[in-house]
C-alpha positions as CSV (number, residue, x, y, z in Angstrom):
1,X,-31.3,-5.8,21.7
2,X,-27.4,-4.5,21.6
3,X,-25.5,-4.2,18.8
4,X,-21.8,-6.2,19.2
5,X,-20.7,-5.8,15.4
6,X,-17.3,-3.6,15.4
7,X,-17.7,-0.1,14.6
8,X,-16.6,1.0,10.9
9,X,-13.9,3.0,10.5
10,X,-14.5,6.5,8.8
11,X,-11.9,8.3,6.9
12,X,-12.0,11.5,5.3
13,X,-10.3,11.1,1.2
14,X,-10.6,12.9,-1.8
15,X,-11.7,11.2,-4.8
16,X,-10.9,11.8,-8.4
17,X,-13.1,10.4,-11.5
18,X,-10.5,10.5,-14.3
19,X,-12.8,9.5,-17.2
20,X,-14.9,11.5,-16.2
21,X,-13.0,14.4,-16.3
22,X,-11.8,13.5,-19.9
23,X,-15.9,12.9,-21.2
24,X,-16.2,16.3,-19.7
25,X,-13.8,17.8,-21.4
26,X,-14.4,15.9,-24.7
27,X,-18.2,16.9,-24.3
28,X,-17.2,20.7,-24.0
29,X,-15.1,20.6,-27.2
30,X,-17.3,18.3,-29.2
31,X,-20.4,20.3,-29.2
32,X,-19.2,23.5,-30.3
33,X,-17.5,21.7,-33.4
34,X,-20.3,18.7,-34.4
35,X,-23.3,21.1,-34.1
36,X,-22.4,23.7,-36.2
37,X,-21.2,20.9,-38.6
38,X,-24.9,18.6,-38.1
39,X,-26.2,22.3,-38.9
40,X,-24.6,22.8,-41.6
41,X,-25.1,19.8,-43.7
42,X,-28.4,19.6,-42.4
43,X,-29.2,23.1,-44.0
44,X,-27.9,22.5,-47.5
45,X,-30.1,19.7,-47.5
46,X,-33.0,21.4,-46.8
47,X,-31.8,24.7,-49.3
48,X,-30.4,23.1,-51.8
49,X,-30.0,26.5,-53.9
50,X,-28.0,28.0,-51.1
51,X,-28.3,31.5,-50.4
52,X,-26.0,31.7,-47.6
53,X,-26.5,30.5,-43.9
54,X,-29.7,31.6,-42.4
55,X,-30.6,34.0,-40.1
56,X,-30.2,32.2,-36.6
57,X,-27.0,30.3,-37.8
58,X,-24.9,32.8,-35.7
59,X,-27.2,32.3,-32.4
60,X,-27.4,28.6,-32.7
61,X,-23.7,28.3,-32.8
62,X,-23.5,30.7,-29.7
63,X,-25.7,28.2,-27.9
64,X,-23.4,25.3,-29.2
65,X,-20.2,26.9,-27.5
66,X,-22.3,28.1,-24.5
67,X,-23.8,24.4,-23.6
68,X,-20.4,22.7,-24.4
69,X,-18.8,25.0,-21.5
70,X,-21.6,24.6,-19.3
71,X,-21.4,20.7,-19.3
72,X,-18.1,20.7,-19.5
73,X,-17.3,23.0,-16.6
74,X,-20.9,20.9,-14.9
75,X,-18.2,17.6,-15.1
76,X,-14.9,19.1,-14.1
77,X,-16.2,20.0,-10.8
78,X,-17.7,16.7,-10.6
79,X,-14.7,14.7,-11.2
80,X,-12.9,15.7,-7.6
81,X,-14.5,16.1,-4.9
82,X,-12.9,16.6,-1.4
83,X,-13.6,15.7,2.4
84,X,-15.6,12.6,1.2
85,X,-16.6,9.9,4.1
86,X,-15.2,6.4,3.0
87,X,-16.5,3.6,4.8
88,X,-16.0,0.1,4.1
89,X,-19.3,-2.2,4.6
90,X,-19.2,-6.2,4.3
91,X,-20.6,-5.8,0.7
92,X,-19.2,-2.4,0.0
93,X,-17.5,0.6,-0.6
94,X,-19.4,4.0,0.2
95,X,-17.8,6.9,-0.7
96,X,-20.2,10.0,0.1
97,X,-23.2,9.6,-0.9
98,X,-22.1,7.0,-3.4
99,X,-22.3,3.1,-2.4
100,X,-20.4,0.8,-4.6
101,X,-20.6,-3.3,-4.6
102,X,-17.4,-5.0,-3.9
103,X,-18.0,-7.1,-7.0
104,X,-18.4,-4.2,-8.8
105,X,-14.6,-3.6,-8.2
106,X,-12.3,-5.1,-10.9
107,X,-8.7,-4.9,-8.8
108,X,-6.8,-1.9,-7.2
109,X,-3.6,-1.0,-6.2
110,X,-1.6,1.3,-4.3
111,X,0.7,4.3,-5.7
112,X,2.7,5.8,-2.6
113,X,3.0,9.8,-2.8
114,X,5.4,12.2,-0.8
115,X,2.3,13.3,1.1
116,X,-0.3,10.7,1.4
117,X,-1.3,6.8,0.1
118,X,-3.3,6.8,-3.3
119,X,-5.5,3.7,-4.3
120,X,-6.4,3.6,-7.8
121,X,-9.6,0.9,-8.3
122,X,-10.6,-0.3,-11.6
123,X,-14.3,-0.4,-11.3
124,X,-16.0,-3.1,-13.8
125,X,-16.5,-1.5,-17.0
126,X,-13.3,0.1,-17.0
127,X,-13.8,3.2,-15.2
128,X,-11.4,4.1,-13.1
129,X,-11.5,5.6,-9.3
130,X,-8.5,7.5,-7.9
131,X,-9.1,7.9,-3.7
132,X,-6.3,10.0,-1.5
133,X,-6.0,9.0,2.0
134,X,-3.4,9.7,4.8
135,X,-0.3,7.8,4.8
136,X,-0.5,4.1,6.1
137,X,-4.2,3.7,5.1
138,X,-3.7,3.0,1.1
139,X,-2.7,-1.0,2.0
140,X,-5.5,-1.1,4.6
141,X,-8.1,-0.1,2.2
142,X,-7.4,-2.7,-0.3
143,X,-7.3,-5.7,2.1
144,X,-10.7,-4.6,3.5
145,X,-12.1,-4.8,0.2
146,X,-10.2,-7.9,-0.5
147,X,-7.8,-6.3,-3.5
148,X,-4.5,-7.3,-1.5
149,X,-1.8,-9.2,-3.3
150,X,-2.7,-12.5,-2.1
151,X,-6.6,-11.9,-2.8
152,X,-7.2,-10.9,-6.2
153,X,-5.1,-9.9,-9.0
154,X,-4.8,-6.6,-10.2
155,X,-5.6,-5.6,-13.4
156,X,-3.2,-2.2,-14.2
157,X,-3.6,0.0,-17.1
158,X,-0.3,1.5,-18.5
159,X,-2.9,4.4,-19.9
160,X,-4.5,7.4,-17.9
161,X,-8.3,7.6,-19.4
162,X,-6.7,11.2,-20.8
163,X,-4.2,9.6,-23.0
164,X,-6.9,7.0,-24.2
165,X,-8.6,10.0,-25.4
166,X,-5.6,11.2,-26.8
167,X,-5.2,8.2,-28.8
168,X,-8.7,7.4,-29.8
169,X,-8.9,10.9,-31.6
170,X,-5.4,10.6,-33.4
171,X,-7.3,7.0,-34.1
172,X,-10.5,9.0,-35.6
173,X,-8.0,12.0,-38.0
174,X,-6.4,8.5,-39.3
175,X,-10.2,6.9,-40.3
176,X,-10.8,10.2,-41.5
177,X,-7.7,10.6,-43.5
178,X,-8.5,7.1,-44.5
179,X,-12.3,7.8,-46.0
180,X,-10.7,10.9,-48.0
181,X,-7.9,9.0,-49.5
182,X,-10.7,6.2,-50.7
183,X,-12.9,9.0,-51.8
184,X,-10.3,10.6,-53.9
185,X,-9.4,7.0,-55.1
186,X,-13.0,6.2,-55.8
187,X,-13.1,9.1,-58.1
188,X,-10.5,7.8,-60.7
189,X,-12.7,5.1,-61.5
190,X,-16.8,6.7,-61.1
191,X,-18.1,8.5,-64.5
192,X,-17.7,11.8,-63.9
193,X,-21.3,12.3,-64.6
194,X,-22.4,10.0,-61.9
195,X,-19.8,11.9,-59.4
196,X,-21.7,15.6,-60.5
197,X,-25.2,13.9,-59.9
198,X,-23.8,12.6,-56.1
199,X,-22.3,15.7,-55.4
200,X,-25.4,17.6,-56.7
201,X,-27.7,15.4,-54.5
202,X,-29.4,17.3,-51.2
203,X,-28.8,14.2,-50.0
204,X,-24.7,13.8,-50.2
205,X,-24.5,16.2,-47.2
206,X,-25.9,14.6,-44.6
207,X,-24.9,11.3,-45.7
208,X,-21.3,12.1,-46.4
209,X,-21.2,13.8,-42.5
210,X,-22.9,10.6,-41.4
211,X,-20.0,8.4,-42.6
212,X,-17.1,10.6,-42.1
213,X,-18.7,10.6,-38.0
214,X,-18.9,6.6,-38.2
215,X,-15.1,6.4,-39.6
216,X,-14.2,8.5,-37.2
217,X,-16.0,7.2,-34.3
218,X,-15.2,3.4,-35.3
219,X,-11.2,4.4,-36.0
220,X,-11.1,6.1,-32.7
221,X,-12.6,3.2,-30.5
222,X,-10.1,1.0,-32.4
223,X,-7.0,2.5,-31.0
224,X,-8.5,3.4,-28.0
225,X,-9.0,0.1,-26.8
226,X,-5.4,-0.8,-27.6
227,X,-3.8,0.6,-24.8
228,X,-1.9,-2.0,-22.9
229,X,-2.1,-3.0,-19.2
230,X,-0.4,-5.9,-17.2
231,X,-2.3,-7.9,-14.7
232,X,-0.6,-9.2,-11.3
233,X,-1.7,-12.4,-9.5
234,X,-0.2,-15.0,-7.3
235,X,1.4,-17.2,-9.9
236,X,2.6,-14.7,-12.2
237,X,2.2,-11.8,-14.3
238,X,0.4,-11.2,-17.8
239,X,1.1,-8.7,-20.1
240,X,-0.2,-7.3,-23.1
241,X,1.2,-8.0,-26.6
242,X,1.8,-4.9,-29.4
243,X,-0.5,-4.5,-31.8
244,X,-3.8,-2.8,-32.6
245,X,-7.6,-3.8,-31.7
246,X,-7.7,-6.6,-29.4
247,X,-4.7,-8.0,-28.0
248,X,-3.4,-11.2,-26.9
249,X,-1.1,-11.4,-23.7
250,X,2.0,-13.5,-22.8
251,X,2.1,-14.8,-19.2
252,X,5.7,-15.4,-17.6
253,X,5.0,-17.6,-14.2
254,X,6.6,-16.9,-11.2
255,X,8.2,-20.3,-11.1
256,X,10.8,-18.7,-14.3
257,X,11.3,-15.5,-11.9
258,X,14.6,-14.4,-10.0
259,X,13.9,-10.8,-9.0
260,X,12.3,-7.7,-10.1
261,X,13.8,-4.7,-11.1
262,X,13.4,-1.1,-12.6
263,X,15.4,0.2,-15.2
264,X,15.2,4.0,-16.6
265,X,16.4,4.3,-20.1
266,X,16.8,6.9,-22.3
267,X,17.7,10.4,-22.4
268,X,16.0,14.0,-21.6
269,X,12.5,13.9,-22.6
270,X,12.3,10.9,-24.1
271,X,13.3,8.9,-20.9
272,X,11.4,6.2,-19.9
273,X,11.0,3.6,-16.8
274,X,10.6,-0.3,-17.3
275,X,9.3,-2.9,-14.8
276,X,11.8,-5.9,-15.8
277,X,11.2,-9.5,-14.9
278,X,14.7,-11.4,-14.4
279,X,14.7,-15.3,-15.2
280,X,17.8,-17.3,-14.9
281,X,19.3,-18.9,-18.0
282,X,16.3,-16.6,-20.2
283,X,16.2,-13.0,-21.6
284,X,14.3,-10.5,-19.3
285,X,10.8,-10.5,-19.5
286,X,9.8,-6.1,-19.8
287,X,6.3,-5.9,-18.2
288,X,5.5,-1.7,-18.5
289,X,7.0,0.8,-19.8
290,X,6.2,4.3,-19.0
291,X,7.4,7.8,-19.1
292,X,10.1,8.9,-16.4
293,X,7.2,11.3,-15.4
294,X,4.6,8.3,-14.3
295,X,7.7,7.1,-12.3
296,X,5.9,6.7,-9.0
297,X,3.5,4.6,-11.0
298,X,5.9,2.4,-12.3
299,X,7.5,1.8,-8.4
300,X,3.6,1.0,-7.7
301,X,3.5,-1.9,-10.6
302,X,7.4,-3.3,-9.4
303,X,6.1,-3.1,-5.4
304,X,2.6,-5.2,-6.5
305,X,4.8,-7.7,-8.3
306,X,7.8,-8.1,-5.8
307,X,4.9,-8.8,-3.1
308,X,3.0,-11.4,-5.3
309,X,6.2,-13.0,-5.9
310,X,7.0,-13.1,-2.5
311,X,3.5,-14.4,-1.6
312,X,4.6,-17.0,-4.3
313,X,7.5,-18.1,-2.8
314,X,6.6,-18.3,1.1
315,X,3.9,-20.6,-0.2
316,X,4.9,-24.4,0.6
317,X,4.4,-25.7,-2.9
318,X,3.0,-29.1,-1.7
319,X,0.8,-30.9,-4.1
320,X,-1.7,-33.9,-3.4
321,X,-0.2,-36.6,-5.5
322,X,-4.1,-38.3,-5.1
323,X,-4.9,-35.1,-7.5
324,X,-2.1,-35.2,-9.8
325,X,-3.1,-35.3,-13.6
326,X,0.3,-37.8,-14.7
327,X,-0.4,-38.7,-18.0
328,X,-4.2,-39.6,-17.8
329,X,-6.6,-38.2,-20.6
330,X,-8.1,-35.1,-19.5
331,X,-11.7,-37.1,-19.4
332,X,-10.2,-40.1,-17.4
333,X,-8.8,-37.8,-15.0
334,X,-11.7,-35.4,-14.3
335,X,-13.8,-38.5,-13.5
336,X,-11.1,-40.2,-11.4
337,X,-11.5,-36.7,-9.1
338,X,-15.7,-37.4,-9.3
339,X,-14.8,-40.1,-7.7
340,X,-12.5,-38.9,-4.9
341,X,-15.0,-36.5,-4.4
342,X,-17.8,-39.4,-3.6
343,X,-15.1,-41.3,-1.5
344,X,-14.2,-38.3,0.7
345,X,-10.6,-39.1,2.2
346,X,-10.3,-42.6,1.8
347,X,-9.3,-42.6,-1.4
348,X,-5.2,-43.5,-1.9
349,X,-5.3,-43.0,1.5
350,X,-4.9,-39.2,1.3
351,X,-6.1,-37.1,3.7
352,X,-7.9,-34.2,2.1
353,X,-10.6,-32.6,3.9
354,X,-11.8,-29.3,2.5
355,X,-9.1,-26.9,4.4
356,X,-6.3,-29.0,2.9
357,X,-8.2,-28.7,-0.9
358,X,-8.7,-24.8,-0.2
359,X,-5.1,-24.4,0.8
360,X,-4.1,-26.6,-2.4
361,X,-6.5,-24.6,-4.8
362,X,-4.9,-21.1,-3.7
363,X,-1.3,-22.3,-3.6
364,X,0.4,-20.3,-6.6
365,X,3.2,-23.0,-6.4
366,X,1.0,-25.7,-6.8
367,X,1.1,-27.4,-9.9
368,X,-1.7,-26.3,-12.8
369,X,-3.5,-30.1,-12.6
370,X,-3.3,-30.3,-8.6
371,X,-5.0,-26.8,-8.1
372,X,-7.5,-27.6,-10.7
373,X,-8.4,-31.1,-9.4
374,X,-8.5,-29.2,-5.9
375,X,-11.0,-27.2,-7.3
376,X,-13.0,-30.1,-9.3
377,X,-12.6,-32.0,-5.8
378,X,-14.6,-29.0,-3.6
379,X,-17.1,-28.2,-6.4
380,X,-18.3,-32.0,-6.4
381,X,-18.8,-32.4,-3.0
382,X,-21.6,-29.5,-3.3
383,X,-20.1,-27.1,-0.5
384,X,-21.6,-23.9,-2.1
385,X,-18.9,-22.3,0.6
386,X,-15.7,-24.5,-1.1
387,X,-16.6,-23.0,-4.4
388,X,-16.8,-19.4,-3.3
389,X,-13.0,-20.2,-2.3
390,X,-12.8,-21.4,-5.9
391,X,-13.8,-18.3,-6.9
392,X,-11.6,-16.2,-4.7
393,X,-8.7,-18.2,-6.3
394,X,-9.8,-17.8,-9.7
395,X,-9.9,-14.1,-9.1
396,X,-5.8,-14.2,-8.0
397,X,-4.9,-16.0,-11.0
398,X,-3.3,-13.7,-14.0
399,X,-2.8,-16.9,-16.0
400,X,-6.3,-16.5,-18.5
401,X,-6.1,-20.2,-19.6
402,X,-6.0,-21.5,-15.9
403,X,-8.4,-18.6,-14.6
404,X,-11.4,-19.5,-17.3
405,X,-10.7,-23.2,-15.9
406,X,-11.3,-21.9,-12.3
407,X,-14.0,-20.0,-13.2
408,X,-16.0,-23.0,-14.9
409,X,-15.5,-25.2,-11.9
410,X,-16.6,-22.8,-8.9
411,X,-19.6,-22.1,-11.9
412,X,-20.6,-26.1,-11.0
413,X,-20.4,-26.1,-15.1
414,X,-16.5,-28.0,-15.4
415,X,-15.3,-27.1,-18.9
416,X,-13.3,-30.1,-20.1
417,X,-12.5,-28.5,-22.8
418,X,-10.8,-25.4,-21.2
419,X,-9.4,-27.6,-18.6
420,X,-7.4,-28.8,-21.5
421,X,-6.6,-25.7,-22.9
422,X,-5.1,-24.7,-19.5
423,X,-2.9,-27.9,-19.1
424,X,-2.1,-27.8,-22.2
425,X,-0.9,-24.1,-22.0
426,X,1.4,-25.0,-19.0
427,X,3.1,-27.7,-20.4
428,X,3.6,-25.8,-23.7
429,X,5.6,-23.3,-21.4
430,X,7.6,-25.5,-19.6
431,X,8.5,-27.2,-22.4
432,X,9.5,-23.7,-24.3
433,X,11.2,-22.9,-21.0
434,X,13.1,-25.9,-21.4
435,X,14.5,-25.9,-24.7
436,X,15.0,-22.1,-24.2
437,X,18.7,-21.5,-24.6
438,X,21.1,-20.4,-21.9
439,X,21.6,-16.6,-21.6
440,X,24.7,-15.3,-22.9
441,X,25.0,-18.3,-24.8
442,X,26.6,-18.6,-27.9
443,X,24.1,-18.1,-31.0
């Protein structure tokens, strides 16, 4: 029996874990500090009366510092390794020894260098994947593993796991400055003789380390997770608000865009780059902002935007009037496409055979109703292959109120509610974008 699938392609890439370079490294500082401390505290509760640290207290610490640096230097190797076979399978990604699910891969995108291509994948869960490979492969990689522009949106973060780090442990010292200042504030109003009797306690210790760790920890996490990032899809770009803790994002359609550009700013060290948005007859949309350092990363953002709008555009914007929402309840109109759906293409005399509602359903220039009734359209006529297309186009979209929308129809589970939510989002913006004033108008 012969074999006539075509021969995978093999290439030879080096592959950098940045998180896990950073728990390394946090691993290797964290032991030598929070054992001694555990020690400690756990040691006055069992001696109250003191007496100085015991005998082994200078050999446990020794074997603190000695296992931080072992797993610490264990994970630093770990986190690049060289020379690794990539191969891309129909379900997968192996990369040495390691075999990865293509659903298992969030988005990616492609950073040019002077000397080779570099694809940085965000893995579900948030870990991130950095793979080197000779120049001209970077773009090839992603479209076999169906990350191209026009294939799935790509989620960016404007934050190396390092500087996450960075920020969750300035977020901890402020949880911990915290607890102190409501410590020294809860001692202006406890009896003194209640405060002797805590601080006396074997007890207080152990506890008080146990809390200061949880502020910490709970602090840290906090800001951590409030790092921005800006995701790219076919009908426009979404990007994360300011703030701390969970953020919302603001989406700017590619319908309101002229042209993309990148501005530097600043001076000496403080100089930064931008990824800018331009809209006609509207202030600039800023999408990132980064360091003048991270520049090639910022050219990587502007190159994945200026190809999804270009996708955008060369798109022929045609939309099914058959599918069209008008002015119908949401309720009314769902059903009216159950019924399209059962009458296959007789109905209004369109013609609309499941090629025509793929293309509508992926169209970025397609109106919000006509891609979703698409969508409703294919899921109702049970072609388990139609709503894997819904999915794919669900996975392009950066919009979060149409995606969810997407994502309940290809489900078989149509969400009338979040179908509202995501009409209702679009016309809020095109009404905003209408009664938005003029740039360079007169205030």
């Amino acid at each position: 029996m012969t074999n006539d699938s075509p021969p995978r392609r093999t290439v030879r890439v080096v592959v950098s874990h940045p998180a896990a370079l950073v728990r390394a490294v946090t691993t290797a500082l964290a032991i030598p500090i929070a054992g001694p401390i555990l020690l400690t505290a756990l040691g006055k509760a069992w001696s109250p009366g003191g007496g100085g640290p015991p005998s082994w207290f200078g050999l446990a610490m020794g074997l603190f510092v000695a296992l931080g640096a072992l797993i610490g230097t264990w994970g630093a190797v770990r986190s690049r390794e060289k020379g690794l076979a990539l191969v891309v399978e129909p379900d997968a990604l192996v990369v040495g020894s390691r075999r990865i699910a293509k659903r298992d891969i969030e988005s990616g995108i492609l950073v040019l260098q002077p000397t080779h291509d570099r694809v940085e994948l965000q893995l579900q869960g948030g870990d991130p994947m950095m793979i080197d490979l000779p120049l001209g492969e970077g773009a090839t990689l992603l479209d076999e593993l169906g990350l191209g522009t026009t294939q799935r949106r790509a989620r960016i973060p404007l934050a190396t796991p390092a500087e996450q780090a960075l920020i969750g442990f300035g977020g901890g010292a402020v949880g911990l400055i915290g607890l102190v200042m409501l410590f020294g504030l809860m001692t202006m109003f406890v009896p003194q003789a209640v405060l002797t009797a805590l601080l006396a306690s074997p007890a207080f210790s152990p506890a008080a380390a146990g809390v200061a760790a949880f502020a910490a920890l709970g602090a840290g996490l906090v800001f951590a997770r409030s790092t921005p990032d800006v995701v790219i899809g076919v009908d426009g770009v979404s990007h994360a608000e300011p703030g701390i803790g969970r953020r919302g994002y603001t989406f700017t359609p590619f319908s309101e865009v002229e042209r993309v550009e990148v501005e530097v700013f600043g001076t000496g060290r403080v100089q930064a780059a931008r990824v800018v948005l331009v809209r006609p007859d509207t202030e600039p949309t800023v999408v990132a902002t980064l360091h003048v350092a991270k520049r090639d990363q910022i050219e990587a953002i502007a190159s994945r935007v200026r190809a999804a709008l270009t996708a955008y555009r060369a798109g022929d914007g045609a939309a099914a009037s058959a599918l069209e929402r008008a002015s119908a309840p949401v309720g009314s109109w769902l059903e009216s496409l159950r019924q399209l759906a059962r009458k296959g293409n007789d109905y209004r005399s369109a013609s609309l055979d499941r090629d025509r509602l793929t293309e509508l359903v992926a169209d970025p220039k397609a109106a919000p109703d006509v891609r979703l009734g698409a969508a409703v359209v294919l899921a109702e006529r049970g072609d388990e292959d139609a709503r894997t297309r819904v999915r794919v186009a669900a996975d392009a979209v950066a919009s979060p109120r149409l995606r969810v929308a997407l994502e309940s129809v290809a489900a078989g589970e149509t969400d009338e509610e979040a179908v509202a939510v995501a009409l209702e989002g679009e016309e809020e913006a095109s009404r905003a974008e209408a009664a938005s004033p003029p740039r360079g108008s007169a205030a």
